[in-house]
N, C-alpha and C positions, 0 to 999 in steps of 0.2 A: 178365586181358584188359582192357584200356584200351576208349573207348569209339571212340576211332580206330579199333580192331581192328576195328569190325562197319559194316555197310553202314549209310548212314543210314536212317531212318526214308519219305523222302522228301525231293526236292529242291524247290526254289525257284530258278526258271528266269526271267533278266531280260533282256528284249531290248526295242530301239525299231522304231517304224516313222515314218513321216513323213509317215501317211496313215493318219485313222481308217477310213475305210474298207476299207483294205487291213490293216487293224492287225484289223479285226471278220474281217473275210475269212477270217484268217489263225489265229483265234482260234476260229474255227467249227471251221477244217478239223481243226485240231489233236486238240478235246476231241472229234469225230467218228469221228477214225481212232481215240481209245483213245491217244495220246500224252498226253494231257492230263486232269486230271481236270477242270480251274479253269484257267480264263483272268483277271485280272482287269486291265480296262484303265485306266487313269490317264487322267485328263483332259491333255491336251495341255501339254508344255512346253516350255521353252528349254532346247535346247542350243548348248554350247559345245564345240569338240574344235578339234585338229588334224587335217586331212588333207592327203597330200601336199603339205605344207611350206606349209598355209595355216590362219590360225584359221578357222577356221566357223561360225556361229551359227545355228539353225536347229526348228523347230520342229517337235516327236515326240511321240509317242502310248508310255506305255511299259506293257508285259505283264511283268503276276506271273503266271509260269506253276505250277502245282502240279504233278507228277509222280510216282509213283515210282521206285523203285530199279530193280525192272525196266525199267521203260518209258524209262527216262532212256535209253539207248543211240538209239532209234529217233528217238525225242522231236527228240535234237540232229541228226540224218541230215535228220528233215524240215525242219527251223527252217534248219539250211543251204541245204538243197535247195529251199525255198520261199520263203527271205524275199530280197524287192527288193533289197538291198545287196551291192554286191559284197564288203565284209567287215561280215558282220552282229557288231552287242553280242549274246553269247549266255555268258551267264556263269550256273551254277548253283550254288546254296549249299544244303549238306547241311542237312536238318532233321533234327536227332537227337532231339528231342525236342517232343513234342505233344498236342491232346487225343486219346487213341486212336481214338476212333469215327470225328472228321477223318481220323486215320492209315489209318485202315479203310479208308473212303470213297476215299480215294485210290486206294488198292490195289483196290480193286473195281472204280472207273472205269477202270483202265489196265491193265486184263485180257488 
């Protein structure tokens, strides 16, 4: 069994806001319900994208989310269902591997 085969460890959950305030807001609610164990917010920066057929530049606040495997389901239902954008960055990347007690921790907050 490959390491594909098995759930990861926990995830690492990356989205913007365009508003520290609403970026903290949103950061409370999360690690509150138990979606989250760790929010960690990024000082403000520049972006750059396209949207509907124009470049954009614009300044965001970005969240490292910490998760587990359980909780990742609910995790991304709220981040949908909560965050200001009508198409939110919610992108998460498996952690397969970490220091356990972190791994732990995780799983205990997202109970």
């Amino acid at each position: 069994m490959s390491a594909r085969d098995t759930a990861p460890a926990a995830w690492l959950v990356i989205t913007t806001l365009d508003d520290a305030g609403a970026a903290e807001q949103l950061a409370g609610r999360l690690v509150e319900a138990g979606h989250a164990a760790c929010v960690h917010m990024l000082p403000p920066g520049r972006s750059v994208y396209q949207w509907q057929g124009r470049i954009e530049v614009d300044q965001e606040v970005t969240l490292l989310i910490k998760t587990s495997d359980e909780a990742w389901p609910e995790l991304r239902a709220a981040l949908h269902d909560q965050h200001p954008y009508d198409t939110p960055e919610i992108i998460a990347l498996p952690i397969e591997d970490g220091l356990p007690d972190y791994l732990d921790w995780i799983r205990e907050c997202t109970r």
